[in-house]
N, C-alpha and C positions, 0 to 999 in steps of 0.2 A: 398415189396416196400412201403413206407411211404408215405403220399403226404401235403402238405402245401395247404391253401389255401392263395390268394392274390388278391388282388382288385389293379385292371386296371381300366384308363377310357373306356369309349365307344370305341372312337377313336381309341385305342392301341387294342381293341380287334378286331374291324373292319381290323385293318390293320394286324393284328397277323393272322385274319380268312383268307385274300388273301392271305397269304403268306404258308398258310397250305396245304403240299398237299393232297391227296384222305384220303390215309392209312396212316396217319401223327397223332400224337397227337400234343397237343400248348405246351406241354414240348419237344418235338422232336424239334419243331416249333423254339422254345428257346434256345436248346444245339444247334443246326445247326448256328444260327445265331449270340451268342456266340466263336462257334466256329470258326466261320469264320473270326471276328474281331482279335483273336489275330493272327496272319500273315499278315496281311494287311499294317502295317505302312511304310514298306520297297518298297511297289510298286509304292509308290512317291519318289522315290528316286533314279532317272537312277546314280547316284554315286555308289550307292549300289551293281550295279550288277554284278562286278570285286572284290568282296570281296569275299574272303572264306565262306564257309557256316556256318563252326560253327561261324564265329563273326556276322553274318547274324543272328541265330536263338537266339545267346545269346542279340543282342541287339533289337530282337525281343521279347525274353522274358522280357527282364528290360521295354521294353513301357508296356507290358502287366503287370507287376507286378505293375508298377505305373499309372496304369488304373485303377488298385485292388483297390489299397492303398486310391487311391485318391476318388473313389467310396464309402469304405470302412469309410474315416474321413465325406465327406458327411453326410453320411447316420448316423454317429455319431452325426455330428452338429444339422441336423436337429430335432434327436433325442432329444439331450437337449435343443433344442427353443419348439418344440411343440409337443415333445413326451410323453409320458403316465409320 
């Protein structure tokens, strides 16, 4: 297994440490919470809950893929204002 290194502030580390449990690592810490995000948009949404499930998970994956994207051009942007 590979591993990256990455710089958080204090703050996100402080709150990554309470959020970790005993036997947990801050990448377990991260996949978990991650994970969690994408299924979530649809629990605001008591309309939601009479829908079939595949149109459920598919328009669960389209927030989640433009959650990507939009992360994704981010972290481009910032790149070309004050990246290397």
């Amino acid at each position: 297994m590979t591993s990256k290194m990455i710089s958080i502030r204090e703050e996100v580390y402080r709150n990554l440490k309470k959020l970790k449990g005993a036997n947990e690592s801050f990448s377990e810490v991260i996949e978990r919470l991650l994970a969690s995000q994408k299924k979530e948009p649809l629990k605001y949404f008591n309309m939601a809950k009479n829908l079939p499930s595949e149109i459920l998970d598919e328009f669960e994956d389209t927030v989640f893929e433009g959650k990507k994207k939009d992360a994704l051009g981010s972290n481009k942007r910032f790149s070309e204002l004050w990246g290397d």
